[in-house]
TORVOSE-553932 format. One record per residue (C-alpha): x, z, y; residue number from 1; residue in one letter. Coordinates in steps of 0.02 Angstrom, whole numbers, plus 50000, padded with zeros to 5 digits. Layout:
+-------+-------+-------+------+------+
:    px :    pz :    py : resi : resn :
+-------+-------+-------+------+------+
:     X :     Z :     Y :  NUM :    a :
...
+-------+-------+-------+------+------+
REM end
This chain:
+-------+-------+-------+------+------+
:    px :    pz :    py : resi : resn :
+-------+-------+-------+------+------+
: 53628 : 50592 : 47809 :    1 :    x :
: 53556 : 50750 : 47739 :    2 :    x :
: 53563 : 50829 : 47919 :    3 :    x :
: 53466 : 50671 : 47959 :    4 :    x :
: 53350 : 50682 : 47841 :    5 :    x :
: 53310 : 50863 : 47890 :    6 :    x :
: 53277 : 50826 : 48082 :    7 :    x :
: 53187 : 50671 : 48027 :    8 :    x :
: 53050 : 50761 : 47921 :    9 :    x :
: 53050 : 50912 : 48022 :   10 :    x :
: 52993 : 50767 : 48199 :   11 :    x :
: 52874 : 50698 : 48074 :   12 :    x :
: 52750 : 50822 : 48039 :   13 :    x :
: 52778 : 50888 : 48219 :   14 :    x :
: 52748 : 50740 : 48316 :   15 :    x :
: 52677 : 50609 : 48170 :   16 :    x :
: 52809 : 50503 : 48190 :   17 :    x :
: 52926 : 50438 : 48045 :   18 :    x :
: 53063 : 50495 : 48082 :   19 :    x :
: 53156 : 50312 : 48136 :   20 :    x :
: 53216 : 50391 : 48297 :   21 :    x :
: 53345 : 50496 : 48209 :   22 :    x :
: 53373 : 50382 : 48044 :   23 :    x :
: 53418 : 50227 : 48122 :   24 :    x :
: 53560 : 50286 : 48255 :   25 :    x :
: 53620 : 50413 : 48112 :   26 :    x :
: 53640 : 50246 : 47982 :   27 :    x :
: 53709 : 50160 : 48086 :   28 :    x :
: 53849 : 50288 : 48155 :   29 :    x :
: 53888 : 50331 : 47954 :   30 :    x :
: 53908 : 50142 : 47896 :   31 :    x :
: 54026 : 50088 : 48042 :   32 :    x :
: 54134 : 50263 : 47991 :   33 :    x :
: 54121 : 50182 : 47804 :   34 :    x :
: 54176 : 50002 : 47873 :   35 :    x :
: 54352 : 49962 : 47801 :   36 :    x :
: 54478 : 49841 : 47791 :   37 :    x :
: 54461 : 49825 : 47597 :   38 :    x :
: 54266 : 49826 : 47631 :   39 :    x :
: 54220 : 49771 : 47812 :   40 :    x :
: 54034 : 49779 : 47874 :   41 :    x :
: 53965 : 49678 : 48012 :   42 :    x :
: 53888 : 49731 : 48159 :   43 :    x :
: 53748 : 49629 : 48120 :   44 :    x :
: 53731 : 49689 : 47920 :   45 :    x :
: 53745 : 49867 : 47984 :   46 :    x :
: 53585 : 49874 : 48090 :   47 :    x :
: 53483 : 49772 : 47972 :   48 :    x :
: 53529 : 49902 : 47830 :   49 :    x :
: 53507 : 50058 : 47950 :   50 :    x :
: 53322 : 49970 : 48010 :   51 :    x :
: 53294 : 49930 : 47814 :   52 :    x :
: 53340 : 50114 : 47769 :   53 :    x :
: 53253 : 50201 : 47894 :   54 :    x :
: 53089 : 50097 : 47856 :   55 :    x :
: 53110 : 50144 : 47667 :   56 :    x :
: 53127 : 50332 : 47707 :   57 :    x :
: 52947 : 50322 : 47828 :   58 :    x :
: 52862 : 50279 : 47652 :   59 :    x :
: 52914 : 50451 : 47583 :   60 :    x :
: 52918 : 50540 : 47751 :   61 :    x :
: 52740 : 50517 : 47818 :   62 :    x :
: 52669 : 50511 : 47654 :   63 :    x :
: 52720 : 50690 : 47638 :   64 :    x :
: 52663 : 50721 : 47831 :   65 :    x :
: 52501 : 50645 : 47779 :   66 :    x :
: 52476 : 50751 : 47622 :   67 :    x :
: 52500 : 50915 : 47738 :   68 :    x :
: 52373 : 50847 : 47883 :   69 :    x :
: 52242 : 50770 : 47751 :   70 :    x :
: 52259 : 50988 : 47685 :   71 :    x :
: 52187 : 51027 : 47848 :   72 :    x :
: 52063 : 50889 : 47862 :   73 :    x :
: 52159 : 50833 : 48007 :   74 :    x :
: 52173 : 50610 : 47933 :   75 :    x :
: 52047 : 50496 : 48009 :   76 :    x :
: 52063 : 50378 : 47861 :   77 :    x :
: 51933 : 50255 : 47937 :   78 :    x :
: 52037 : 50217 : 48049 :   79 :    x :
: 52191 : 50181 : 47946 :   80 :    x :
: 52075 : 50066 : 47848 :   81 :    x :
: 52014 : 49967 : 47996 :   82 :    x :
: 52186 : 49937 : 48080 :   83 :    x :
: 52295 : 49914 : 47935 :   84 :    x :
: 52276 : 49714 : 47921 :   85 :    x :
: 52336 : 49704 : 48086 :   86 :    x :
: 52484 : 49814 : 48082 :   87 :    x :
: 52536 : 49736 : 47895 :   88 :    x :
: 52512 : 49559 : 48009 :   89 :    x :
: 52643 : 49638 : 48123 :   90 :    x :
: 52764 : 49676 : 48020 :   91 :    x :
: 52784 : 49502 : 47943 :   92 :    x :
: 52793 : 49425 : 48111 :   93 :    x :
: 52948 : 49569 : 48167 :   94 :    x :
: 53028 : 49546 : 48012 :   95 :    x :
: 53017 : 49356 : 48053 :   96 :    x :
: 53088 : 49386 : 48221 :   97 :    x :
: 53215 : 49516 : 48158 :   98 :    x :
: 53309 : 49373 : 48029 :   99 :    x :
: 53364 : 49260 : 48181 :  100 :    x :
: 53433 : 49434 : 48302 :  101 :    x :
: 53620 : 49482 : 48289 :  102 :    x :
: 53666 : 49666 : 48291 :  103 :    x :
: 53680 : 49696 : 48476 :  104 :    x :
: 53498 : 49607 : 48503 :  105 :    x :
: 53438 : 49743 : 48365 :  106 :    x :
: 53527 : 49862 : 48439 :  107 :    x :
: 53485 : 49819 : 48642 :  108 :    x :
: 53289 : 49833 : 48576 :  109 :    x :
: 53303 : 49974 : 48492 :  110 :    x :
: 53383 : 50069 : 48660 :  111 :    x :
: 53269 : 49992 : 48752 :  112 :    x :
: 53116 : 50034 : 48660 :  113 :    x :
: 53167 : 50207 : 48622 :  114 :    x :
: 53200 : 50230 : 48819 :  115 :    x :
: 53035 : 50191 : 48846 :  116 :    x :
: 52973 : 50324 : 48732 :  117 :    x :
: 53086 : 50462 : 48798 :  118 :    x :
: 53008 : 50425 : 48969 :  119 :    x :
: 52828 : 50441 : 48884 :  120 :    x :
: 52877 : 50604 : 48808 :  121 :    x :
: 52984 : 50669 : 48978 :  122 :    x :
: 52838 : 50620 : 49091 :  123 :    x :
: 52686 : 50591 : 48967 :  124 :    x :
: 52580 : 50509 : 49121 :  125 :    x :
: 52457 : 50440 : 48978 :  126 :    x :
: 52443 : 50554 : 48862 :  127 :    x :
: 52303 : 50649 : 48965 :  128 :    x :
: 52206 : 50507 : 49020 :  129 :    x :
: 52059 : 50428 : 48928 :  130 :    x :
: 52013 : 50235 : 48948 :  131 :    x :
: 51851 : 50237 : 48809 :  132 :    x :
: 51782 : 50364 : 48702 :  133 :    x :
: 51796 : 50246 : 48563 :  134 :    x :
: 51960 : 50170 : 48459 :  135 :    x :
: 51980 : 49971 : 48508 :  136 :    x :
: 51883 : 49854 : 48421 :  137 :    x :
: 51886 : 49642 : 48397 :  138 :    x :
: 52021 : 49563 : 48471 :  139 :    x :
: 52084 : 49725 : 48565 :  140 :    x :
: 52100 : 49797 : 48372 :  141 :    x :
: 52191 : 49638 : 48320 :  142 :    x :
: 52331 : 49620 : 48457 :  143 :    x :
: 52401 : 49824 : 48472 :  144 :    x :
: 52367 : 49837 : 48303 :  145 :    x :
: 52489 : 49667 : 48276 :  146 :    x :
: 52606 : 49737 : 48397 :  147 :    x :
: 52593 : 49908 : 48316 :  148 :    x :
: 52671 : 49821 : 48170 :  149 :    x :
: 52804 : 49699 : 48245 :  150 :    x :
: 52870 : 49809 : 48376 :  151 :    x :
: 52904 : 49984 : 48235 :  152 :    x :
: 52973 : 49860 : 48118 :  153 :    x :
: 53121 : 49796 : 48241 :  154 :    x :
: 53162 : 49962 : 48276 :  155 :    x :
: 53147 : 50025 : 48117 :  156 :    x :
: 53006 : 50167 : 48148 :  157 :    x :
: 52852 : 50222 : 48081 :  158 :    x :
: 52746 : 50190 : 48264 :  159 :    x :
: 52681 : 50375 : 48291 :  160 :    x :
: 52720 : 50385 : 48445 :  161 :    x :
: 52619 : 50210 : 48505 :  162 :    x :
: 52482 : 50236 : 48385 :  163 :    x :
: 52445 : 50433 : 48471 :  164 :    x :
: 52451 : 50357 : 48622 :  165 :    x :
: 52327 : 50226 : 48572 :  166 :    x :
: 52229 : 50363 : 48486 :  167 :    x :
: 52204 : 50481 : 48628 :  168 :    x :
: 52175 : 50354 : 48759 :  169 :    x :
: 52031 : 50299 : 48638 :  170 :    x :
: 51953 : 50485 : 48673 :  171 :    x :
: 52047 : 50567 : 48487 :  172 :    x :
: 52101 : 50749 : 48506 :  173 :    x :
: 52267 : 50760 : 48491 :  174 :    x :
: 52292 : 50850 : 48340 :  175 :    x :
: 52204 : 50717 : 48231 :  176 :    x :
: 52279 : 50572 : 48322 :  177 :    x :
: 52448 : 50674 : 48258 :  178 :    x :
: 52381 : 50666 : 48086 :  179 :    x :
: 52330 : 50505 : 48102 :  180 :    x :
: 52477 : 50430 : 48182 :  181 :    x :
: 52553 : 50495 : 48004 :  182 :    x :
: 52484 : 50368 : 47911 :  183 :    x :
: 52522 : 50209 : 48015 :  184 :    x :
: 52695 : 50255 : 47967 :  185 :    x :
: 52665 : 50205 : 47802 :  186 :    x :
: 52571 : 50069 : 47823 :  187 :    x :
: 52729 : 49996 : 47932 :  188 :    x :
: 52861 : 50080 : 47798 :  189 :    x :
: 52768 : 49972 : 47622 :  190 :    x :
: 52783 : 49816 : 47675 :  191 :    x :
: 52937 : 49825 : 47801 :  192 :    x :
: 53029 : 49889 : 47647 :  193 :    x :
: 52981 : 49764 : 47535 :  194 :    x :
: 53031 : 49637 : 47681 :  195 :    x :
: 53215 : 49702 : 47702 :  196 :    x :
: 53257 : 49691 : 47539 :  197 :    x :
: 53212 : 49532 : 47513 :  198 :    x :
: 53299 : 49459 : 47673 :  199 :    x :
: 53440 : 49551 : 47625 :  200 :    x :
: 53459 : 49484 : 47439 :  201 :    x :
: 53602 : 49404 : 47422 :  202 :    x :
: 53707 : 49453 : 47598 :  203 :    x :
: 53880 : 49507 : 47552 :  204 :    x :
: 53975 : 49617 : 47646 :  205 :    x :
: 53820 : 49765 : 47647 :  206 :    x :
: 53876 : 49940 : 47616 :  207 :    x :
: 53895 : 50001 : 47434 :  208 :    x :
: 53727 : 50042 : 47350 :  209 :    x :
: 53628 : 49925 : 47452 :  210 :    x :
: 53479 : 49836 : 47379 :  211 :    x :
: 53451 : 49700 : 47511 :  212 :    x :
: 53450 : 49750 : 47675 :  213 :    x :
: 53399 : 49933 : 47602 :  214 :    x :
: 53536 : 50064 : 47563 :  215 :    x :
: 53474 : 50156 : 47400 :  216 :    x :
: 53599 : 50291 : 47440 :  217 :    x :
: 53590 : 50331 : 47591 :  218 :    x :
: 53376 : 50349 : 47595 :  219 :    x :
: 53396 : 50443 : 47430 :  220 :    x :
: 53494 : 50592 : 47531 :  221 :    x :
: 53372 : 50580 : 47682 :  222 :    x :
: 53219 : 50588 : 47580 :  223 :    x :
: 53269 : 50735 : 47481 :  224 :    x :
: 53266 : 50843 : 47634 :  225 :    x :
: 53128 : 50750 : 47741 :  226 :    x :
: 53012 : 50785 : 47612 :  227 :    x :
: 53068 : 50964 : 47629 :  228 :    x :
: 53046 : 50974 : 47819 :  229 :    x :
: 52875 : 50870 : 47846 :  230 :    x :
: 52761 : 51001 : 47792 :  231 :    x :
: 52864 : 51146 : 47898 :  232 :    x :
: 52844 : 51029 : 48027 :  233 :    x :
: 52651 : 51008 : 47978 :  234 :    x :
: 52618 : 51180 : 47998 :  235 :    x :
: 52713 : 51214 : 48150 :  236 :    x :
: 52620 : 51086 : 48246 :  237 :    x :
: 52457 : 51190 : 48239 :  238 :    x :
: 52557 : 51335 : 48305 :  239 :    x :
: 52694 : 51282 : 48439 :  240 :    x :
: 52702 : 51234 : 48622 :  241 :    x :
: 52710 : 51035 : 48602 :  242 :    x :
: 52732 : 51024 : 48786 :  243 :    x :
: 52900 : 51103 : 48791 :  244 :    x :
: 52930 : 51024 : 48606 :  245 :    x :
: 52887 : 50832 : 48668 :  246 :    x :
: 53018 : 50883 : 48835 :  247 :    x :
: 53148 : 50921 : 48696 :  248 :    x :
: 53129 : 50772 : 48585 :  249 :    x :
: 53118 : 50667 : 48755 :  250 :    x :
: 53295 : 50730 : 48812 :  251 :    x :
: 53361 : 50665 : 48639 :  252 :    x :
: 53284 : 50495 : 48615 :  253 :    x :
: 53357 : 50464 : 48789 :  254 :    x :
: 53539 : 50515 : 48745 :  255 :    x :
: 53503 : 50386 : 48566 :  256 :    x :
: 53422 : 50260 : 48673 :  257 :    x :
: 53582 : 50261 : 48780 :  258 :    x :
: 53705 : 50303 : 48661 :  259 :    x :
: 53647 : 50131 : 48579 :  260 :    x :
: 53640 : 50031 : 48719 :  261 :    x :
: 53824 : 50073 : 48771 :  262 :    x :
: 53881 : 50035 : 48586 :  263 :    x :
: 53788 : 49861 : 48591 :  264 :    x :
: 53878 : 49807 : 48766 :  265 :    x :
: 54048 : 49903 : 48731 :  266 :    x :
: 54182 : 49785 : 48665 :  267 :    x :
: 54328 : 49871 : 48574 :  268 :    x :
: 54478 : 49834 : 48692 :  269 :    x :
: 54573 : 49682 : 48635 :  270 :    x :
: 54763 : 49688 : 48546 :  271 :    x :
: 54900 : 49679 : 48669 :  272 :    x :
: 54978 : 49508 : 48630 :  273 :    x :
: 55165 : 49554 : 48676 :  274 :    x :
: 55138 : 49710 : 48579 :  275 :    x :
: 55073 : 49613 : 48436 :  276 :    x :
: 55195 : 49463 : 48476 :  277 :    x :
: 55361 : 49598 : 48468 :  278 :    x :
: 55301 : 49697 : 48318 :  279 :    x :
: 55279 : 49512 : 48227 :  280 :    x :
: 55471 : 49481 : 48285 :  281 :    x :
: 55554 : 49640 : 48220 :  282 :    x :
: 55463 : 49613 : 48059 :  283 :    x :
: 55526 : 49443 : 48027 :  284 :    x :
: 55709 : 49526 : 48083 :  285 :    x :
: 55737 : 49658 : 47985 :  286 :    x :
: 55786 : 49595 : 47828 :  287 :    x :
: 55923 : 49488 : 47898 :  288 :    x :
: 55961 : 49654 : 47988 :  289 :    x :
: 55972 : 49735 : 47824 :  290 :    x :
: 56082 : 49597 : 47738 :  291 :    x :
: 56199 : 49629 : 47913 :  292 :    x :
+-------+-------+-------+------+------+
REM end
């Protein structure tokens, strides 16, 4: 989690994102090692809690990342202002969605829409195109900023990556659609948070220090090293290749995206029922074996 918590913060001030990418899979790999027989967790209460956690770690993440762009006047706060009724709209409508989705529906859309960014960050076809020289306004504004919302919350993210891309198609320089992209993250993270823990109130089986759907623990050790990591990250934006960087960070969110995917279709292989059958048998023998 701490090794988590570093990459996360370090990707956020590099790329404005929140750091879900690496949170979520991370969670969700440590609370199916914790999953016992004296304390089982379901498939279905692990994601939510990993999605929960990762969406309470954004708040502290990009509100560090923001706090080291905002330094170098790099924050477009107008536009955070404008677009964050729509995004808050979108997060109550994908945590909506999420309460009815099983673990291997969270899990299929998180592979799925983490594939799709890899691809955008492999071969960023978009990314130097510009469709207007001005951010979307009216009912364009409404919709990606709704879908902003609902699709970051599902998979747990803070939406950097879609909200840069939205940005520099709208004619922002990079750099300050980086900045920017920073802040959406917490306007996702506030009320996503808020919304996990109270869909999660009252679920048994959740792992130990869980607070609804929200893992107190485990966001406690990747905070204290995100906040660390955002600002290094922060400064080395301004001063690294993001080409090559954006290739890197491609290559990993498309081993994640189909690390997850094979874990949400792979079944564990089922109990031989002679074996199970003859191991039932010599139990139930032995002790008139014994009184032989």
């Amino acid at each position: 989690m701490l090794v988590a918590g570093a990459f996360a913060g370090l990707l956020a001030g590099l790329f404005g994102i929140g750091g879900g990418f690496v949170v979520v899979p991370a969670l969700a790999a440590v609370f199916t090692l914790l999953s016992t027989a004296d304390h089982p967790m379901s498939d279905d209460k692990i994601m939510h809690v990993a999605i929960g956690t990762s969406l309470a770690t954004i708040i502290f993440t990009s509100l560090r990342s923001v706090q080291a762009h905002a330094k170098r006047g790099a924050v477009d706060f107008n536009i955070l202002k404008q677009w964050a009724p729509w995004v808050v709209l979108g997060v109550v409508l994908g945590l909506s969605v999420a309460r009815f989705l099983d673990g291997k529906s969270l899990k299929i859309i998180f592979g799925v829409g983490v594939f799709i960014m890899a691809w955008h960050f492999l071969f960023p076809i978009l990314s130097k195109r510009t469709v207007s020289n001005e951010m979307p306004k009216g009912v364009a504004r409404g919709g990606l900023g709704s879908f902003l919302g609902g699709f970051c919350t599902l998979l747990g993210i803070g939406g950097g990556t879609p909200a840069i891309l939205i940005m520099t198609l709208s004619g922002q320089p990079v750099h300050r659609a980086i900045a920017t992209a920073a802040g959406f993250g917490t306007i996702i993270a506030v009320p996503g948070t808020i919304g996990s823990v109270i869909s999660g109130l009252g679920e048994s089986g959740l792992p130990f220090g869980s607070i609804g759907y929200v893992n107190v623990i485990a966001m406690l050790a990747i905070i204290s090293m995100s906040m660390i990591t955002a600002p290094i990250g922060a400064a080395l934006a301004h001063s690294l290749d993001s080409a090559k960087l954006k290739k890197a960070l491609g290559v990993y969110l498309l081993c994640t995206s189909s690390l997850m995917l094979w874990t949400a279709f792979h079944k564990a292989p089922a109990k031989n029922p002679l074996t199970t059958a003859s191991a039932v048998q010599v139990s139930t023998e032995l002790p008139h074996m014994g009184g032989r």
